[in-house]
DOVO-461204 format. One record per residue: residue in three letters; x, y, z of N, C-alpha, C in turn; residue number from 1. Coordinates in Angstrom, 1 decimal, padded with zeros to 4 digits. Atoms other than C-alpha are relative to their C-alpha. Layout:
// residues N
   residuo    neast   nnorth      nup   caeast   canorth     caup    ceast   cnorth      cup   num
       ALA        X        Y        Z        X         Y        Z        X        Y        Z   NUM
...
// end
This chain:
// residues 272
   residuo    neast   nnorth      nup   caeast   canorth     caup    ceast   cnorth      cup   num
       UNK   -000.2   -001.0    000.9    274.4    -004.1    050.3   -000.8   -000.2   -001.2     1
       UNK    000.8    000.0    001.1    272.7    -005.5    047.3   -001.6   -000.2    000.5     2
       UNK    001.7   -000.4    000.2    269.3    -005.7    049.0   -000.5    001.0    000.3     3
       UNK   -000.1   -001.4    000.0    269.5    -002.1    049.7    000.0    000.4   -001.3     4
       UNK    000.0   -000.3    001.5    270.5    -001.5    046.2   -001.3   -000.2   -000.7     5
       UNK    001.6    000.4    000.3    267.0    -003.5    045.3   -001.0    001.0    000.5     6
       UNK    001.2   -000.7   -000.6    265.2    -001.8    047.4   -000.6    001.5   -000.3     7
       UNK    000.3   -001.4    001.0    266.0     001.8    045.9   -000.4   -000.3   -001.1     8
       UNK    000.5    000.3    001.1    265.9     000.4    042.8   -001.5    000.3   -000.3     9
       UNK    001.6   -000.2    000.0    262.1    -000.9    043.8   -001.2    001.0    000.1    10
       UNK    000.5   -001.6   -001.3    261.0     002.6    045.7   -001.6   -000.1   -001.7    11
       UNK    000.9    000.0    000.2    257.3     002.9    043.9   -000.3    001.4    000.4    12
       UNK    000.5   -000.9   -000.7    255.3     006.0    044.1   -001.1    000.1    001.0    13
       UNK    000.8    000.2   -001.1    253.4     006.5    047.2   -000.6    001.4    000.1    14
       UNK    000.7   -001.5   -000.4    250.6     009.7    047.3    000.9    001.0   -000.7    15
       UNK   -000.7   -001.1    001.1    253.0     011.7    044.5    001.2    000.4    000.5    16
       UNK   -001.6   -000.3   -000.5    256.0     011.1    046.6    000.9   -000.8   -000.1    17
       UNK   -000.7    000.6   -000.1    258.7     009.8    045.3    001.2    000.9   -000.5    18
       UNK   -000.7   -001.0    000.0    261.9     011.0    044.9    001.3   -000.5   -001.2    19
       UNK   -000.6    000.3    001.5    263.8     011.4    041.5    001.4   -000.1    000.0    20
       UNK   -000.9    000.1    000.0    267.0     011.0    040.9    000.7    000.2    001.2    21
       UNK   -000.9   -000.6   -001.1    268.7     011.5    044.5    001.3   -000.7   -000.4    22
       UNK   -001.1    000.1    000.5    272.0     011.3    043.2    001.0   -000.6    001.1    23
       UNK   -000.5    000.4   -001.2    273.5     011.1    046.6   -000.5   -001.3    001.0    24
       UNK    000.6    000.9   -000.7    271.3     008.7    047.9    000.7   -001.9   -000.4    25
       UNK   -000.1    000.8    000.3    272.1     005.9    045.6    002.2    000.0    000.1    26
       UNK   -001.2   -000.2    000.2    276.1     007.2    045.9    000.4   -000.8    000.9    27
       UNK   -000.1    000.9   -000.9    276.1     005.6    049.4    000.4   -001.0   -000.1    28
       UNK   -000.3    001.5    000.7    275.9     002.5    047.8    000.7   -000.4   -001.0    29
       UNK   -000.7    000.6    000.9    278.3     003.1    045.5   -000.6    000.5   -001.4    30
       UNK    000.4   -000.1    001.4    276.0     004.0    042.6    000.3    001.5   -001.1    31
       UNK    000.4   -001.4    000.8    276.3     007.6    041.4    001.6    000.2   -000.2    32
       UNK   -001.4   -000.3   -000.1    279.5     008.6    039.8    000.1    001.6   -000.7    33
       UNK    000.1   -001.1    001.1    278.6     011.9    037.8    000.0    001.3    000.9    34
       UNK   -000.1   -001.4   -000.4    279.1     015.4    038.8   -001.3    001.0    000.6    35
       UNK    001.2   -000.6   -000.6    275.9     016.9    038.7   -001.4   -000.8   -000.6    36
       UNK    001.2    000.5    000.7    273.5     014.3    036.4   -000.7   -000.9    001.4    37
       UNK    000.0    000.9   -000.7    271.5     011.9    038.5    000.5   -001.7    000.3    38
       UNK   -000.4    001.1    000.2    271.9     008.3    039.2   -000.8   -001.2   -000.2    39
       UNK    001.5    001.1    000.5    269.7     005.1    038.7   -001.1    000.3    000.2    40
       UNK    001.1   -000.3   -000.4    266.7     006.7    040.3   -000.1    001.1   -001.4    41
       UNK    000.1   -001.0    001.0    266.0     008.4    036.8   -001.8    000.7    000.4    42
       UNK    001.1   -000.4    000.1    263.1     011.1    037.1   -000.8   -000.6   -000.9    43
       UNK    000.9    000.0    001.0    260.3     010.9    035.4   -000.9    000.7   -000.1    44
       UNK    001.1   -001.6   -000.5    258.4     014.4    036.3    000.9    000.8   -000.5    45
       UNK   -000.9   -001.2   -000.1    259.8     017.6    036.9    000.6    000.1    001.3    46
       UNK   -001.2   -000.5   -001.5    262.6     018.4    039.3    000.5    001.5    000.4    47
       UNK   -001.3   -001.1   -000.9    264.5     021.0    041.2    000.8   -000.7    000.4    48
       UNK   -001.4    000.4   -000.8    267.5     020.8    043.2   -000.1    000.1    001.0    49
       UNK    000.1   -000.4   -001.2    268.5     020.9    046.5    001.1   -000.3    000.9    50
       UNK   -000.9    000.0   -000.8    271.1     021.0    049.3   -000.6   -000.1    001.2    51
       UNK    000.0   -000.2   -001.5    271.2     021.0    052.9    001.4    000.4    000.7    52
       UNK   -001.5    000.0   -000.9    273.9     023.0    054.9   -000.7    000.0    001.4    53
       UNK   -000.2   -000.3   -001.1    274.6     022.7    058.5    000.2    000.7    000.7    54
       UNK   -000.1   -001.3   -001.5    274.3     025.5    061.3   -000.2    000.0    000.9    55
       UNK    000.9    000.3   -001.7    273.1     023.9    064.3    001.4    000.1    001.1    56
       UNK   -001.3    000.0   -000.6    275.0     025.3    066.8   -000.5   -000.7    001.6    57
       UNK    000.5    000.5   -001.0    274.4     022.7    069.2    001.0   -001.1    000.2    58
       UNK   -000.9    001.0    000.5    277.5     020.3    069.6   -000.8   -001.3    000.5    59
       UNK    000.6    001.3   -000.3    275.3     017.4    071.0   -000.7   -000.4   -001.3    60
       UNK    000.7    000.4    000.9    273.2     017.6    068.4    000.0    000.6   -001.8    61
       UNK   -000.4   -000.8    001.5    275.3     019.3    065.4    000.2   -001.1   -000.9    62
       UNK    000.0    000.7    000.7    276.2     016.0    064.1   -001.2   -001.0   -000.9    63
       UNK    000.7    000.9    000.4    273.5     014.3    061.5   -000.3   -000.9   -001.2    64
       UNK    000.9    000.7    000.8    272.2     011.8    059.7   -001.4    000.6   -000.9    65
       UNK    001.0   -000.3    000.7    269.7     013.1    057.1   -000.9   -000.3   -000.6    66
       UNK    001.2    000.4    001.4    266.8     011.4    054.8   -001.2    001.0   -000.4    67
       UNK    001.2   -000.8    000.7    264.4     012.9    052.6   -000.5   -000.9   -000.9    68
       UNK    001.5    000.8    000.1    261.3     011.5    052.1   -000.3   -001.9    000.3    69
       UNK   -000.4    001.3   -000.5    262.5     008.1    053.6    001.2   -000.3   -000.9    70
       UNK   -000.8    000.4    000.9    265.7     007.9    051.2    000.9    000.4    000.9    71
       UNK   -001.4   -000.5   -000.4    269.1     008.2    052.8    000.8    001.4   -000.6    72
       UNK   -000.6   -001.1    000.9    270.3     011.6    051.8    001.5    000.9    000.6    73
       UNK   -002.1    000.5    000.3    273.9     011.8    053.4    000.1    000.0    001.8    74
       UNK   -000.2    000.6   -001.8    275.3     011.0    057.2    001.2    000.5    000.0    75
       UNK   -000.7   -000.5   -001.1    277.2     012.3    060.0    000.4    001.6   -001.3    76
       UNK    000.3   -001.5    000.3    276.5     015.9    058.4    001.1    001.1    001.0    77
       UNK   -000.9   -001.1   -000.7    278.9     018.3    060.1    000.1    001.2   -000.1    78
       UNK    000.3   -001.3    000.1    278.8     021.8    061.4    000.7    000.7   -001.4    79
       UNK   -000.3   -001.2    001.0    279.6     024.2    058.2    000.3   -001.0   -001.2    80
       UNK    000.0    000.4    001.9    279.2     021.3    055.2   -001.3    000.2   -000.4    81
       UNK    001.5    000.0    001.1    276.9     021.0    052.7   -000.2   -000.8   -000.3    82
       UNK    000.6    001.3    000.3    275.0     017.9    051.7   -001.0    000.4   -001.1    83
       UNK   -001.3    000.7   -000.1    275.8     016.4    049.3    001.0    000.1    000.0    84
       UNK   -001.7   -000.3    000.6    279.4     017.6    048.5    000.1   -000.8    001.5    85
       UNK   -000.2    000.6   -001.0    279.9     016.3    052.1    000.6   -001.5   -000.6    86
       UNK    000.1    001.7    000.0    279.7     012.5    051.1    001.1    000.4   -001.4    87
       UNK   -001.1    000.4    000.6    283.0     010.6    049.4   -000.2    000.2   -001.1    88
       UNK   -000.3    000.2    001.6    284.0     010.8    045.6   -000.6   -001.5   -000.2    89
       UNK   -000.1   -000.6    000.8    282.6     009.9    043.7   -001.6    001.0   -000.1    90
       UNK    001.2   -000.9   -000.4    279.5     012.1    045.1    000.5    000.9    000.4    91
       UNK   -000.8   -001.9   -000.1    280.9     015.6    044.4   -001.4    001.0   -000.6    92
       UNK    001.3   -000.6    000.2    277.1     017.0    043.4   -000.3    001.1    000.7    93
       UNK    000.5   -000.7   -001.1    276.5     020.3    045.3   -001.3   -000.3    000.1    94
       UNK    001.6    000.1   -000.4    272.7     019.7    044.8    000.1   -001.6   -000.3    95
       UNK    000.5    001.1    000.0    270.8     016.7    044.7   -001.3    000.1   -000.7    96
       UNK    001.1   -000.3    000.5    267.9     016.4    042.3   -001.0   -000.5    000.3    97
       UNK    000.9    000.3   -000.6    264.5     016.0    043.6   -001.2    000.1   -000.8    98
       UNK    001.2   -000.8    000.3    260.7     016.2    042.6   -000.6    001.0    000.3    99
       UNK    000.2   -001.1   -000.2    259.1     019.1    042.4   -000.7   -000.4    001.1   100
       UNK    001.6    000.8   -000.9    256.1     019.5    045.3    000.9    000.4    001.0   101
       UNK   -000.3   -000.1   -001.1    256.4     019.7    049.1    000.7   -001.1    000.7   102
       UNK   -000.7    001.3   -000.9    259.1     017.7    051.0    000.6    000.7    001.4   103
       UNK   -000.4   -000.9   -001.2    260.8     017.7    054.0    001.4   -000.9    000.3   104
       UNK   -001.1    000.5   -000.6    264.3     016.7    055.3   -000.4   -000.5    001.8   105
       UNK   -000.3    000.4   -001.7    264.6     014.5    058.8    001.2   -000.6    000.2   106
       UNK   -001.7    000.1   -000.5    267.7     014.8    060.8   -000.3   -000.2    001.2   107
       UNK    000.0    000.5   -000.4    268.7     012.5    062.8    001.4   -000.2    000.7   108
       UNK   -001.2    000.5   -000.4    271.7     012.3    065.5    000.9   -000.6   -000.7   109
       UNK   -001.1    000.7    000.8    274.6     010.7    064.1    000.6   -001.4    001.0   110
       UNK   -000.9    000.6   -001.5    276.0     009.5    067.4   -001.4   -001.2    000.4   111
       UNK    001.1    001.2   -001.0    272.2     008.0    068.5   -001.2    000.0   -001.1   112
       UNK    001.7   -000.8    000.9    269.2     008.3    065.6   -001.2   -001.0    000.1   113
       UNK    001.0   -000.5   -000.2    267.1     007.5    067.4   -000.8    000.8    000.7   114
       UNK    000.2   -001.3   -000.6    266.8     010.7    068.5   -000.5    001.1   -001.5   115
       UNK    000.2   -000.9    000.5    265.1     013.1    066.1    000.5    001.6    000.2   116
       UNK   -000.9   -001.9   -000.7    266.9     016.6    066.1   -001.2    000.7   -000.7   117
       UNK    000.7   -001.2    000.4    264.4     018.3    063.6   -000.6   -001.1   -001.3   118
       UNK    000.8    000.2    001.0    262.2     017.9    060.6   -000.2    001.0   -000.6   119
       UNK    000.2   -001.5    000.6    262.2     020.4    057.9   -000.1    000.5   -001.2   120
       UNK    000.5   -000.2    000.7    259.9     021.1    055.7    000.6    000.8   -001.0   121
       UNK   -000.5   -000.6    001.3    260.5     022.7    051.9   -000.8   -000.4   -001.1   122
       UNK    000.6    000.3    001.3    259.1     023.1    048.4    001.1    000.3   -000.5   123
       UNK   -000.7   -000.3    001.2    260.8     023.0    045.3   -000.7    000.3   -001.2   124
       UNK    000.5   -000.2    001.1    260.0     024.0    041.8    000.4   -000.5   -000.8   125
       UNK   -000.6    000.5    001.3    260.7     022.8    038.3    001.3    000.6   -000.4   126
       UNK   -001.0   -000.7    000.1    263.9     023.6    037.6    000.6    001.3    001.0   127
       UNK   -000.7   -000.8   -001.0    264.6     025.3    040.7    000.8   -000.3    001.4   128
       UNK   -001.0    000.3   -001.1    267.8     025.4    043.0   -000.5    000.5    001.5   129
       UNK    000.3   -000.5   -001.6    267.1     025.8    046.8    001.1   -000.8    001.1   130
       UNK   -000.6    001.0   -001.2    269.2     025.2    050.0   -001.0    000.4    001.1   131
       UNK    000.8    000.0   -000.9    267.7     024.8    053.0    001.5    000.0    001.3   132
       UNK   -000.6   -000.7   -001.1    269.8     025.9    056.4   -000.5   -000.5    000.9   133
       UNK    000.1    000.2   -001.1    269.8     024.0    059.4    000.5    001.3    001.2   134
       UNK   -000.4   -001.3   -000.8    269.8     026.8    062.2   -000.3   -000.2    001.7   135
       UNK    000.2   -000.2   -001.4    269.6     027.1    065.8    000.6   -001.2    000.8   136
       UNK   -000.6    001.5   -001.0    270.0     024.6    068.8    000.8    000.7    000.8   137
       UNK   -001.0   -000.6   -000.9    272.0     026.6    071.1   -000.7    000.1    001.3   138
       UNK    000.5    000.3   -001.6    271.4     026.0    075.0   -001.3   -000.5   -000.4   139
       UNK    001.0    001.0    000.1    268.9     023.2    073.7   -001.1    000.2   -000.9   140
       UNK    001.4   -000.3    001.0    266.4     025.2    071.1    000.1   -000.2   -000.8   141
       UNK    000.6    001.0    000.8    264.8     023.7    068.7    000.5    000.6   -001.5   142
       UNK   -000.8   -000.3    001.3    266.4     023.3    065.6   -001.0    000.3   -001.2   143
       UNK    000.6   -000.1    001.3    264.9     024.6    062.4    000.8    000.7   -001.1   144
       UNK   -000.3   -001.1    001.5    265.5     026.5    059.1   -000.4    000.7   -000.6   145
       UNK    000.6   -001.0    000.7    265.8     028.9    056.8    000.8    000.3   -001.3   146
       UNK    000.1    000.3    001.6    265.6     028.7    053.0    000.3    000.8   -001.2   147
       UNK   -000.6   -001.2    001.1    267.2     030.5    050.3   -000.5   -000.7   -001.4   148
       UNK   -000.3    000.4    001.2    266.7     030.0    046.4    000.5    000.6   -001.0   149
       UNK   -001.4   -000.3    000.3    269.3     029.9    044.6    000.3    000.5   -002.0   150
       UNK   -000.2   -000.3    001.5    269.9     032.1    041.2    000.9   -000.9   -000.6   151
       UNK   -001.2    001.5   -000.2    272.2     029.4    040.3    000.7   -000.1   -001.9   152
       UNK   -000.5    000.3    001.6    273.1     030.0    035.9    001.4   -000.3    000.6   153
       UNK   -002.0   -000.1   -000.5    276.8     029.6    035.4    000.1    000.9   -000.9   154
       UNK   -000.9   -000.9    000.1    279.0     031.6    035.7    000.7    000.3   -001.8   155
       UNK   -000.9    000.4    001.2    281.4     032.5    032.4    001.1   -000.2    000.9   156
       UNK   -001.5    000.4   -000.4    284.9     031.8    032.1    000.9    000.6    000.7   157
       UNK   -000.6   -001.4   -000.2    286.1     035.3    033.0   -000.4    000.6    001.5   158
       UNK    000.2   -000.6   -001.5    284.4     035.6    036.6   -000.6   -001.1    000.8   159
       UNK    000.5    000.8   -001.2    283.4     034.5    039.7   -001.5    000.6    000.6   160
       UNK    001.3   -000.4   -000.3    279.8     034.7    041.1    000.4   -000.6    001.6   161
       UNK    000.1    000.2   -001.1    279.5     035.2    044.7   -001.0    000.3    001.1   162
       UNK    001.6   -000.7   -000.9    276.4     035.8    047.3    000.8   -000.3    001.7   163
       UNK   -000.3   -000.1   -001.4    276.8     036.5    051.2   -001.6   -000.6    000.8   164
       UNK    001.3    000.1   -000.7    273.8     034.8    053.5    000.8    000.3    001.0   165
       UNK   -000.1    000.1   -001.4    273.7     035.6    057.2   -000.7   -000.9    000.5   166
       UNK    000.9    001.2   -000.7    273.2     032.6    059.2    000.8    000.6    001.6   167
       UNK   -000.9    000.1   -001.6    275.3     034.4    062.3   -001.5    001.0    000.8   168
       UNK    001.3   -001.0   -000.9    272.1     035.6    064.7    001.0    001.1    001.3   169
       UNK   -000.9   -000.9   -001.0    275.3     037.1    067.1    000.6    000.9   -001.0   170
       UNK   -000.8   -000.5    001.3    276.7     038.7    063.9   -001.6    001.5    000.0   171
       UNK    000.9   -001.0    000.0    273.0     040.5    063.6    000.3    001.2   -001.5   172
       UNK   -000.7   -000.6    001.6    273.1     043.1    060.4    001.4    000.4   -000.3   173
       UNK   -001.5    000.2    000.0    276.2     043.3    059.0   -000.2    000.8   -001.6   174
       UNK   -000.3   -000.3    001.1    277.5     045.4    056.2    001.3   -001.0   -000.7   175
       UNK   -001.3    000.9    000.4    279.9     043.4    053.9    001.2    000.5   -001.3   176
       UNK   -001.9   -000.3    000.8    283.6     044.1    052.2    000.4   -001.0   -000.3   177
       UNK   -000.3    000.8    000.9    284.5     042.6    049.2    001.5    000.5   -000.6   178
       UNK   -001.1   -001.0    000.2    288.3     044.0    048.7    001.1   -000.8   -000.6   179
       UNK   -001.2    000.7    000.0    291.9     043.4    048.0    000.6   -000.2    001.2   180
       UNK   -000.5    000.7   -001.3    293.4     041.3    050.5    000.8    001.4    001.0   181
       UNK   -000.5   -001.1   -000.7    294.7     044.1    053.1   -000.7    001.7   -000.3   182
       UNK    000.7   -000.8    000.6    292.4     046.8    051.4   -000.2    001.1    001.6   183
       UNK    000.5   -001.1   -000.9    291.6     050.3    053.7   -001.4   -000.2    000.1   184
       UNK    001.6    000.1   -000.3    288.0     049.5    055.2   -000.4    001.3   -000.1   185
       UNK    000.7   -001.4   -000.3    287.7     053.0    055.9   -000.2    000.6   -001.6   186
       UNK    000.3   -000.6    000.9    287.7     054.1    052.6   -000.4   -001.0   -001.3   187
       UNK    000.6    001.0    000.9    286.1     050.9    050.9   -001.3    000.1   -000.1   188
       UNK    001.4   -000.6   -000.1    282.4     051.0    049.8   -000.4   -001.7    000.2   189
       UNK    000.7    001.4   -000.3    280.5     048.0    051.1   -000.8   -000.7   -001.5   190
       UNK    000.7    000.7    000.8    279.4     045.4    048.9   -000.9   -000.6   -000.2   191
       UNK    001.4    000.3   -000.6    276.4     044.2    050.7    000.0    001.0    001.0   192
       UNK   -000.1   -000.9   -001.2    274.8     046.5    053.0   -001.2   -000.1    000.9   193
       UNK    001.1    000.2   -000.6    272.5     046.2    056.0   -000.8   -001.6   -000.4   194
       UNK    000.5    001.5    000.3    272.6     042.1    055.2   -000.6   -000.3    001.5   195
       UNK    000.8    000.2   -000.8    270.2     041.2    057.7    000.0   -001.4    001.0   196
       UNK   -000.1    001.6   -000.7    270.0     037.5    060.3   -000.8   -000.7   -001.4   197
       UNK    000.7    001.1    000.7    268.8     034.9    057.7   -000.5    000.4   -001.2   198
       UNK    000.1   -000.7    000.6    269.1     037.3    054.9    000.9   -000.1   -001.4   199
       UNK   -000.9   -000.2    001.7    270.6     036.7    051.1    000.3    001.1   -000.7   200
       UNK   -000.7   -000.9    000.9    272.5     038.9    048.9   -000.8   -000.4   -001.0   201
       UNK   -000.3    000.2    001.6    272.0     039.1    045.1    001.7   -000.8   -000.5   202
       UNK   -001.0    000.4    000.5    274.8     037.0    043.4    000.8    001.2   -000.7   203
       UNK   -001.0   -001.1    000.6    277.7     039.5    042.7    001.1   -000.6   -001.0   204
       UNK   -001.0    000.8    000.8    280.1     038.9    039.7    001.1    001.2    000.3   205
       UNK   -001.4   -001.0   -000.2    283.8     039.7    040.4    000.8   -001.2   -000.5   206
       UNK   -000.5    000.7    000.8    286.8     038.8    038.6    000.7   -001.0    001.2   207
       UNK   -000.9    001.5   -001.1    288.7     035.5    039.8    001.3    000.9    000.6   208
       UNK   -001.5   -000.4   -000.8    291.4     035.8    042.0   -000.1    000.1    001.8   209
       UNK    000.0   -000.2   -001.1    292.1     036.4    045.8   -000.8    001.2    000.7   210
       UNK    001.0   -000.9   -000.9    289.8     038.6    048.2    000.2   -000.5    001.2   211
       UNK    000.8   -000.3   -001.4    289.0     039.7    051.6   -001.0    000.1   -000.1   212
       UNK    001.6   -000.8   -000.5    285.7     039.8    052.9   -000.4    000.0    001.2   213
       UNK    000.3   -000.3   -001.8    284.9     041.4    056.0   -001.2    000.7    000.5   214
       UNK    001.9    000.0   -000.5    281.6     041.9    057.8    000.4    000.9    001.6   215
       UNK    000.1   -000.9   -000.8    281.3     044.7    060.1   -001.6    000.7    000.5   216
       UNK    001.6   -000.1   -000.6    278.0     045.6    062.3   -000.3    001.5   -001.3   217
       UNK    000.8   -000.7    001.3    275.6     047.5    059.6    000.2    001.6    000.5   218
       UNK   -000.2   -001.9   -000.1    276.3     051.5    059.7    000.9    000.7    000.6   219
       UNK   -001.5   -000.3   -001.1    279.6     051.1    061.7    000.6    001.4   -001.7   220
       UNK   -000.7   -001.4    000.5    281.7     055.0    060.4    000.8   -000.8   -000.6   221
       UNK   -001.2    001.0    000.7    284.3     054.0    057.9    001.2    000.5    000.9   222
       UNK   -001.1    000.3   -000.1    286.7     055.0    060.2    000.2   -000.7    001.5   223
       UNK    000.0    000.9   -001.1    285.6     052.8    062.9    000.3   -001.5    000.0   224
       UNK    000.2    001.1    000.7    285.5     050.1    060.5    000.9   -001.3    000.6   225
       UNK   -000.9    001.3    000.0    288.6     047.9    060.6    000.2   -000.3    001.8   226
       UNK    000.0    000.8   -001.8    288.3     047.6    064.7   -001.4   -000.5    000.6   227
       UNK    001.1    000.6    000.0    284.7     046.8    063.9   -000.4   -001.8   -000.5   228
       UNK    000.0    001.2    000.7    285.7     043.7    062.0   -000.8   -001.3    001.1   229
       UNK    000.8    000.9   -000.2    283.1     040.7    063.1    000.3   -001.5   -000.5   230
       UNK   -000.4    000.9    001.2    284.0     037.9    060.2    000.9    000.5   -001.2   231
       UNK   -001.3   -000.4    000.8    287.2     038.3    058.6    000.5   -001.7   -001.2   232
       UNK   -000.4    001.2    000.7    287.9     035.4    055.3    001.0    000.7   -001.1   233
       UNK   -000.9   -000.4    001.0    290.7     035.7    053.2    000.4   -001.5   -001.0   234
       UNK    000.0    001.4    000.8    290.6     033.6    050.1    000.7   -000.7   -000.4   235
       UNK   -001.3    000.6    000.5    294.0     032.9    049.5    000.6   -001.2    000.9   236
       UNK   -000.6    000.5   -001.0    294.5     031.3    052.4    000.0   -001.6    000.4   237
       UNK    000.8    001.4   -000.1    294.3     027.4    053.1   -001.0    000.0    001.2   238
       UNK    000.7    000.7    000.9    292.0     026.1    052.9   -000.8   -000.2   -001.2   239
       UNK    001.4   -000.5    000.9    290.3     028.3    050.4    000.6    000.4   -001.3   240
       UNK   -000.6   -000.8    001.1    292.9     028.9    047.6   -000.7    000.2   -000.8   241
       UNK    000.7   -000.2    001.4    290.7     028.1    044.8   -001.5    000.4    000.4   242
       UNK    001.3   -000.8   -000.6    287.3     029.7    046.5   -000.6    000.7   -000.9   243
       UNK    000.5   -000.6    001.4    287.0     032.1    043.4    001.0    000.2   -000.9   244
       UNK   -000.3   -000.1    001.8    288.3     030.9    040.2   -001.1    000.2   -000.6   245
       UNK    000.9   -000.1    000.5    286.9     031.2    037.7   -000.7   -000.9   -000.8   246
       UNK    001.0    001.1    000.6    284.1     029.9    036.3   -000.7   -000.5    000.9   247
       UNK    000.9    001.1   -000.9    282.5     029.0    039.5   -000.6    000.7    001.1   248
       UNK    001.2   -000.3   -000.5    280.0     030.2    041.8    000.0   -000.2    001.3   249
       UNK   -000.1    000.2   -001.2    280.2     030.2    045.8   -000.9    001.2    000.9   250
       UNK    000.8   -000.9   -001.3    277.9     031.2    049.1    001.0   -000.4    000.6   251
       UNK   -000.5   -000.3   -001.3    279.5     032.6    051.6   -001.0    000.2    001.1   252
       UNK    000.8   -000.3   -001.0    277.9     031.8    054.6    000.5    000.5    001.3   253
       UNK   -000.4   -000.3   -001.4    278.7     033.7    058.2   -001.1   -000.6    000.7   254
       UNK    000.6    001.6   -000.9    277.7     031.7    060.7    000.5    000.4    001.5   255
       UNK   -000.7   -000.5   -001.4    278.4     032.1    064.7    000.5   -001.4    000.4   256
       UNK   -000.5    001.4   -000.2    280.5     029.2    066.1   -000.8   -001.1    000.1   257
       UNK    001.1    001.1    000.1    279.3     025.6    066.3   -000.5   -000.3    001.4   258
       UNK    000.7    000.1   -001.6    277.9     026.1    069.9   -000.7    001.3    000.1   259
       UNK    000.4   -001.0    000.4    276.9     029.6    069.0    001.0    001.1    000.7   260
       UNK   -001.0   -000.9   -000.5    278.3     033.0    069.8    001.2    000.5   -001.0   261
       UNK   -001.1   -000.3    000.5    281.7     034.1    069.1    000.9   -001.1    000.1   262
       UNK   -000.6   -001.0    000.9    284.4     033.4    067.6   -001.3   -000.4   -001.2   263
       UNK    000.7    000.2    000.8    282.0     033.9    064.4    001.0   -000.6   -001.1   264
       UNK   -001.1    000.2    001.1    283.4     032.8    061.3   -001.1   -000.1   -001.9   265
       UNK    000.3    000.5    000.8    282.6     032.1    057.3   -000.1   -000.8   -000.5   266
       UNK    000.4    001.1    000.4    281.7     029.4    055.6   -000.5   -000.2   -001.6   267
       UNK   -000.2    000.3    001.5    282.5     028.6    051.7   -000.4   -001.2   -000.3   268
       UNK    000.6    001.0    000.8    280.3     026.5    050.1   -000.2    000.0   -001.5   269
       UNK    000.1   -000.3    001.0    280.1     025.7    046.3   -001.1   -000.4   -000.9   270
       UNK    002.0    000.0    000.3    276.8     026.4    044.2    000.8   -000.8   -001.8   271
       UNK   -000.4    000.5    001.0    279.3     025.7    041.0    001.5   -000.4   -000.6   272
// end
């Protein structure tokens, strides 16, 4: 343990790659205890952020091991988390802070690593949030992703910020319903419309409290709607009571099971 701890400590820069504060990285070992600051690896450039969620719908090869740029950046990854929030308290960080510049994530079995699943390239900017989307793998194809960046202010006290990505390629465009829980589809106006495979919303502000949101194929008749339903999340529900309080900021991601297909489902991750 402590010659690990050295050895981050030591990390040097190599060809303009080194990697600033990975908050998560040094958490492993125990070091990071702060919410969203970094941890011993203090920058000394410019950063962005960064995440990694899981979508590989590949059960052999959904579970991973992750590093970026040779740094440990979190293990046994699991279908529909996010890295880091994934890894134990006191590494509760949605992002991870990085140098700006071209990097790449390598994922790596969990179960055997050494078996490479994917490699997956990404830029960041100065002060800019991005996740990056492990995707594919189903009946053996090749895993890659697909990259969103992330408007990411906070929120105020008085609302919730929320955005819809499609990661479900069986889902295909989808209009989406933002309602009260039991709400008439047929006479609700979509809140995203014609969200596309691999396709982000704009961050929508709605007040805190409980919601439905339901995803139905793109142009379905409103009175076809509620037997159209595709992805059905209701926020009250466990495991998601507090999903939108307020003051805090969440992607909803639809997603098709973790082998792909049906049943689809969504997937609450938190940006704040």
């Amino acid at each position: 343990m402590t010659t690990k701890l050295n050895n981050h400590r030591n990390m040097r820069v190599s060809n303009g790659v080194k990697l600033g504060a990975l908050c998560v990285a040094t958490a492993i070992i125990g070091a990071c205890s702060t919410k969203e600051a970094p941890g011993p690896l203090e920058p000394t450039g410019p950063t962005g952020r960064v995440r990694l969620v899981n979508v590989i719908t590949d059960a052999t090869r959904g579970r991973v091991n992750v590093s970026l740029e040779g740094i440990v950046f979190t293990v046994d990854l699991q279908y529909g988390q996010a890295a880091p929030a994934n890894l134990p308290a006191p590494a509760t960080a949605p992002y991870a802070a990085v140098y700006t510049g071209d990097r790449s994530f390598v994922l790596k079995r969990t179960a055997d690593t050494t078996v490479t699943v994917a490699t997956l390239p990404f830029a960041v900017a100065d002060g800019q949030d991005r996740t990056v989307y492990a995707i594919g793998g189903v009946g053996g194809s090749a895993v890659t992703s697909s990259i969103t960046t992330d408007d990411n202010p906070a929120p105020t006290a008085t609302e919730t910020r929320v955005r819809i990505v499609n990661m479900s390629p069986t889902a295909g465009a989808v209009d989406v319903f933002i309602t009260a829980i039991g709400a008439d589809l047929a006479t609700s106006t979509p809140r995203v419309s014609g969200l596309a495979y691999q396709a982000a919303s704009a961050y929508l502000s709605i007040a805190p409290g409980p919601y439905q949101i339901r995803a139905v194929p793109a142009g379905t008749a409103p009175a076809n709607r509620a037997a159209q339903v595709t992805i059905n999340l209701v926020s009250n529900v466990a495991p998601l009571p507090l999903a939108f309080a307020a003051g805090t900021a969440r992607t909803v991601v639809l997603a098709d099971s973790n082998v792909g297909g049906a049943p689809l489902r969504a997937i609450v991750i938190s940006d704040r």
